[in-house]
DRENDO-852531 format. One line per 4 residues: their letters; for each residue x, z, y of C-alpha. Coordinates in nm, 2 decimals. Each point is the difference from the previous one (the first is absolute). Example, Ala and Ser with C-alpha at 12.3 -4.5 7.8 and 13.67 -1.06 7.14 Angstrom:
! residues 2
as) 1.23 0.78 -0.45  0.14 -0.07 0.34 $
! end
This chain:
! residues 290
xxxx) -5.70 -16.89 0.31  -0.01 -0.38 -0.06  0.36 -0.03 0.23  0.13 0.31 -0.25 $
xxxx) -0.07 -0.14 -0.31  0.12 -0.37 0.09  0.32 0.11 0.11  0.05 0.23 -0.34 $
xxxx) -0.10 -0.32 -0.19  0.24 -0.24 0.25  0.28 0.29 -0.09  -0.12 -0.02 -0.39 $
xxxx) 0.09 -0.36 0.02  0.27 0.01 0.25  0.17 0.28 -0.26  -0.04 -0.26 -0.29 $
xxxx) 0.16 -0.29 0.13  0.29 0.21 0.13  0.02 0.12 -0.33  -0.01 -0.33 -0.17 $
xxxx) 0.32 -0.10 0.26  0.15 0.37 -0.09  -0.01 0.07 -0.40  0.21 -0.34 -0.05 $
xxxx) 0.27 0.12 0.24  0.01 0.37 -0.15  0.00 -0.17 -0.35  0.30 -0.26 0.11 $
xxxx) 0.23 0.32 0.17  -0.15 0.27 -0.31  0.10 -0.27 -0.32  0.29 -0.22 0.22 $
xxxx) 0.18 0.28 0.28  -0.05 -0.33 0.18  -0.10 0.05 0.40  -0.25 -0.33 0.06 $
xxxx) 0.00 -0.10 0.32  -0.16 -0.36 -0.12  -0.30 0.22 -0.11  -0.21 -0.12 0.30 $
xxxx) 0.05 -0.37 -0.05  -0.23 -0.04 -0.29  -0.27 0.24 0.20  0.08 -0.28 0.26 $
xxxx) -0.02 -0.34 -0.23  -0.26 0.14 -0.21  -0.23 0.00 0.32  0.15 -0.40 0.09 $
xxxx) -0.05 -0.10 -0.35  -0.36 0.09 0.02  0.00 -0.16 0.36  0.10 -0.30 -0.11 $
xxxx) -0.19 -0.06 -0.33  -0.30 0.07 0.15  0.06 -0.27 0.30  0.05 -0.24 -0.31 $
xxxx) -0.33 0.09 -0.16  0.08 0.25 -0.22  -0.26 0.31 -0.09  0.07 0.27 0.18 $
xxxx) 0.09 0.21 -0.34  0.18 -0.31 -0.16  0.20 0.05 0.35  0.06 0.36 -0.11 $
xxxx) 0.13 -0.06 -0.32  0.23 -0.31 0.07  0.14 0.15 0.28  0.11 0.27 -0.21 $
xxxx) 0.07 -0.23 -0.30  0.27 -0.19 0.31  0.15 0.34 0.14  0.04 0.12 -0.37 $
xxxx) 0.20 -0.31 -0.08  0.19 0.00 0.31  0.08 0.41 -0.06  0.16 -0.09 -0.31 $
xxxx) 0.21 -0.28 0.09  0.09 0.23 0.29  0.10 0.27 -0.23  0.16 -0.19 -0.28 $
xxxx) 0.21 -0.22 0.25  0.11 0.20 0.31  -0.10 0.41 -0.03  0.10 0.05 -0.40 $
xxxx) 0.36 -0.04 0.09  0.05 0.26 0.29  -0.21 0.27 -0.24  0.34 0.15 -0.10 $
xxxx) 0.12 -0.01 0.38  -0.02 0.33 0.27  -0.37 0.03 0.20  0.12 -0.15 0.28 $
xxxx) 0.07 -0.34 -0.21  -0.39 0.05 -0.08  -0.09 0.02 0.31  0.19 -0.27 0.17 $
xxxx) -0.13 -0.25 -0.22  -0.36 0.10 0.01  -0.05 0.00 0.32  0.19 -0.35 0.05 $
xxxx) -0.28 -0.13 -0.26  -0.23 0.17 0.23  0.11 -0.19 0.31  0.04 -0.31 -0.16 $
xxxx) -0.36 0.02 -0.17  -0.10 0.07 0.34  0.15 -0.28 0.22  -0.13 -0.25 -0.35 $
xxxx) -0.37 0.12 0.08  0.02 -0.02 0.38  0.17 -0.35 -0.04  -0.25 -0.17 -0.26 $
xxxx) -0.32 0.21 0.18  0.11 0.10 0.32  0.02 0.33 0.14  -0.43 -0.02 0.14 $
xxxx) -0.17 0.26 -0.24  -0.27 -0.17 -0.21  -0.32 0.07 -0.12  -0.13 0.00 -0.40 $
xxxx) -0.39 -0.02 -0.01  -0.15 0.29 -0.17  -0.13 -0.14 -0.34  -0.40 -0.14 0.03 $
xxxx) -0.14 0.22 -0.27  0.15 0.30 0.17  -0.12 0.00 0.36  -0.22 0.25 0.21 $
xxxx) -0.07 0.34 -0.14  -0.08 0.22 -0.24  -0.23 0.26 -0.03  0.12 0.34 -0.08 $
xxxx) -0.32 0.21 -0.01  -0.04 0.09 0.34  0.35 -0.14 0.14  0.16 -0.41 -0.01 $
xxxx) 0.28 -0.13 -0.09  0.18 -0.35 0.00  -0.04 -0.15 -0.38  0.38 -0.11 0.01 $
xxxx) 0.15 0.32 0.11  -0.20 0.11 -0.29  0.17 -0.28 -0.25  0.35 0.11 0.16 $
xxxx) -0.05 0.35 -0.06  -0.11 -0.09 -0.42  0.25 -0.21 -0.09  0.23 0.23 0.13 $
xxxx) -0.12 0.27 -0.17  -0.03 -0.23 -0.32  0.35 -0.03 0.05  0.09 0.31 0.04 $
xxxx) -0.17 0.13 -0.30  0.14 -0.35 -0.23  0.36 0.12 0.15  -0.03 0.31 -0.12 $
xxxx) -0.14 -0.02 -0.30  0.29 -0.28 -0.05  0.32 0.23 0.08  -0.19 0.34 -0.19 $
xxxx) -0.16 -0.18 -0.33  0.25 -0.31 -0.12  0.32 -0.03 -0.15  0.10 -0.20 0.31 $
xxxx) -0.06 0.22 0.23  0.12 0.29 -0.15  0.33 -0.16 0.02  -0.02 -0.06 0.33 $
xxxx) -0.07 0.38 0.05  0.29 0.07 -0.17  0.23 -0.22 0.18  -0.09 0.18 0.28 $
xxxx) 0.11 0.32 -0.10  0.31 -0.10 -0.26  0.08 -0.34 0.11  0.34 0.03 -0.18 $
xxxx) -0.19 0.13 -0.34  -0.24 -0.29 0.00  0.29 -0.23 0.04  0.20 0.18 -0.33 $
xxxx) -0.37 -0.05 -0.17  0.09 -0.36 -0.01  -0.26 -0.07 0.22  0.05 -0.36 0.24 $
xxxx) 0.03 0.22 0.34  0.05 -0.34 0.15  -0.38 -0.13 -0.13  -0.12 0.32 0.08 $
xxxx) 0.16 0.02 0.39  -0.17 -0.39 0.05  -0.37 0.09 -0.16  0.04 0.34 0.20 $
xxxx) 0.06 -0.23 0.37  -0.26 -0.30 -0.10  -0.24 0.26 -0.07  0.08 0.18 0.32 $
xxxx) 0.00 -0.33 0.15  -0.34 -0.09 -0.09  -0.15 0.28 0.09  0.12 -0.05 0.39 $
xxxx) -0.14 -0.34 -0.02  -0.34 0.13 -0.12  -0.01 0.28 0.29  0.11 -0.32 0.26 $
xxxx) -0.26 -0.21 -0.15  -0.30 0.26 -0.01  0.09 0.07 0.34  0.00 -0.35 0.18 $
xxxx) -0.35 -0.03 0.09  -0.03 0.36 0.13  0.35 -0.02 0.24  0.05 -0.34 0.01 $
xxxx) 0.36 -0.18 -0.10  0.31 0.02 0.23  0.37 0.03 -0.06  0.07 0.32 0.08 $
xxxx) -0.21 0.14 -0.29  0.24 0.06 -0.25  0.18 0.25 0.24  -0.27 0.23 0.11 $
xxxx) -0.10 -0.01 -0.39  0.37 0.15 -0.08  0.03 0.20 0.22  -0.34 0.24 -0.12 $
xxxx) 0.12 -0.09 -0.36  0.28 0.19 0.06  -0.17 0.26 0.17  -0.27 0.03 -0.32 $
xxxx) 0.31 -0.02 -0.25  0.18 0.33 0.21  -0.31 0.15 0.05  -0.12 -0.01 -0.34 $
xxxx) 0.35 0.04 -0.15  0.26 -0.32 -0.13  -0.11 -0.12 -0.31  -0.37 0.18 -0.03 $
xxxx) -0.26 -0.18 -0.08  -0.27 0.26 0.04  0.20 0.06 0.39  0.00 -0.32 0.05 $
xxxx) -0.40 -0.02 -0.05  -0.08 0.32 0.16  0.22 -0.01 0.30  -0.13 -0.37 0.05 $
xxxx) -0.32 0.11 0.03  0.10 0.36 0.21  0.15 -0.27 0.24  -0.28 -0.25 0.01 $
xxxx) -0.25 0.26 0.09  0.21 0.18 0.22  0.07 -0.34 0.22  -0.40 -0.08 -0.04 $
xxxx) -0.13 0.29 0.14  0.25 0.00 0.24  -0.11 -0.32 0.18  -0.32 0.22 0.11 $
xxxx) 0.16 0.24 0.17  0.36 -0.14 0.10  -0.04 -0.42 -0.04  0.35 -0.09 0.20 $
xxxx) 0.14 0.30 -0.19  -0.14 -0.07 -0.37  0.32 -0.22 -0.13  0.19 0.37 0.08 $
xxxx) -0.17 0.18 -0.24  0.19 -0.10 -0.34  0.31 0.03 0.15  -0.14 0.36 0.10 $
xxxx) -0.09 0.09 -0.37  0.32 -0.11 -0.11  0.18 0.22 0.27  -0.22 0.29 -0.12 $
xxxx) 0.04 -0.02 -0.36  0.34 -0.06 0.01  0.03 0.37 0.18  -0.19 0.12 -0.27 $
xxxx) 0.15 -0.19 -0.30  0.28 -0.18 0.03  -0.03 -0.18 -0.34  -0.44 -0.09 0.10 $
xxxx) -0.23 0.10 -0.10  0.06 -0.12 -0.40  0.31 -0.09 -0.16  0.33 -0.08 0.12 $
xxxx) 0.22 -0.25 0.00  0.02 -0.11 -0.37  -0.20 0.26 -0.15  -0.31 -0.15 -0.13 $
xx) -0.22 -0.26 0.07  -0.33 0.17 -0.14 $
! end
């Protein structure tokens, strides 16, 4: 019972993170039509700028923050100067350049901190375990899984119950309306990939002490950010939280029974629900981000 219910918590907070890494990728294509291959990069400097503020000194959580403060930044200088002028451009353009940011963000990180994965000290405070009645549990997988969830519910609660938000809801379903409302589409698309951004870099940096730091982080985090975003449905944010978590579960419990098997079992989901529903398990492409 104690192996069940740590690997339904590990999925819990597995589920999280990937959603974290997913709901600013379904938020970028639903408001933007803009494929991100880049998306992983800020999962992957969001873990290094932790890394390497907390070699300096830093508090683990002052890591956190300007690590995501420094991947922010460089997300909007990224957007302003290089991705805003091929947004007009055919998918492929999207592509194309994405994934040579990717590459080059890549080969930057293995240059300055070599290709050796790294290890981030779990935080002082929040060593050992916890005591949940009758079952343990490590304290930081515990602080993972509630700011994630904190998150979550401050996401939400951002896109349903301000102005803000609402128009970014909109621009996911009538992007050309919003833009006839004399609304800046331009601000809008950059706040929409910052805040995408940031959320990456919290997922990477929540996640260093319990996988460690390498450089081919970013990647694997894409590739099941994808995965959530079809699962769940383009541009969902409820399918992006619930297929993240479907997912993370799924893959925990799966390390029980098939461990050499276990990184199968998303792409297995996605094969299924895409036999079922096409379009996820949500919205569509576009449709809403609620």
């Amino acid at each position: 019972m104690q192996l069940l219910v740590s690997q339904l918590l590990n999925g819990v907070g597995l589920g999280m993170i990937y959603f974290l890494v997913a709901v600013g990728l379904t938020l970028i294509f639903g408001v933007m039509r803009f494929v991100n291959f880049a998306h992983g990069v800020f999962y992957l400097l969001g873990a290094y700028g932790v890394l390497t503020l907390s070699e300096h000194g830093a508090n683990f959580f002052v890591a956190v923050v300007g690590s995501i403060a420094l991947v922010m930044i460089f997300a909007l200088v990224l957007e302003r100067g290089v991705l805003s002028r091929v947004y007009e451009l055919p998918p492929f353009f999207h592509i194309l350049s994405t994934f040579g940011v990717t590459l080059m963000v890549e080969e930057a990180v293995r240059t300055f901190w070599t290709a050796a994965p790294h290890r981030v000290p779990t935080p002082p405070g929040f060593r050992g375990l916890a005591t949940l009645g009758p079952f343990f549990y490590p304290n930081y997988r515990l602080v993972v899984i509630a700011i994630a969830m904190v998150c979550a519910v401050a996401l939400w609660v951002f896109l349903e119950r301000t102005r803000y938000g609402a128009t970014i809801r909109a621009g996911a379903e009538h992007r050309e309306t919003v833009r006839l409302l004399g609304i800046d589409v331009a601000r809008l698309f950059s706040f929409n990939f910052v805040l995408g951004a940031g959320l990456a870099a919290l997922a990477g940096a929540l996640v260093s002490p319990i996988r460690g730091v390498d450089p081919n982080m970013g990647l694997e985090a894409l590739a099941i950010a994808f995965v959530v975003c079809v699962v769940g449905g383009l541009g969902s944010f409820r399918g992006a939280l619930v297929a993240a978590l479907l997912v993370g579960i799924m893959q925990s419990l799966a390390t029980s029974l098939w461990g050499s098997g276990a990184s199968l079992v998303a792409y297995l989901v996605m094969m299924l629900v895409l036999l079922v529903k096409p379009q996820g398990l949500f919205a569509g492409p576009g449709r809403s981000t609620s």
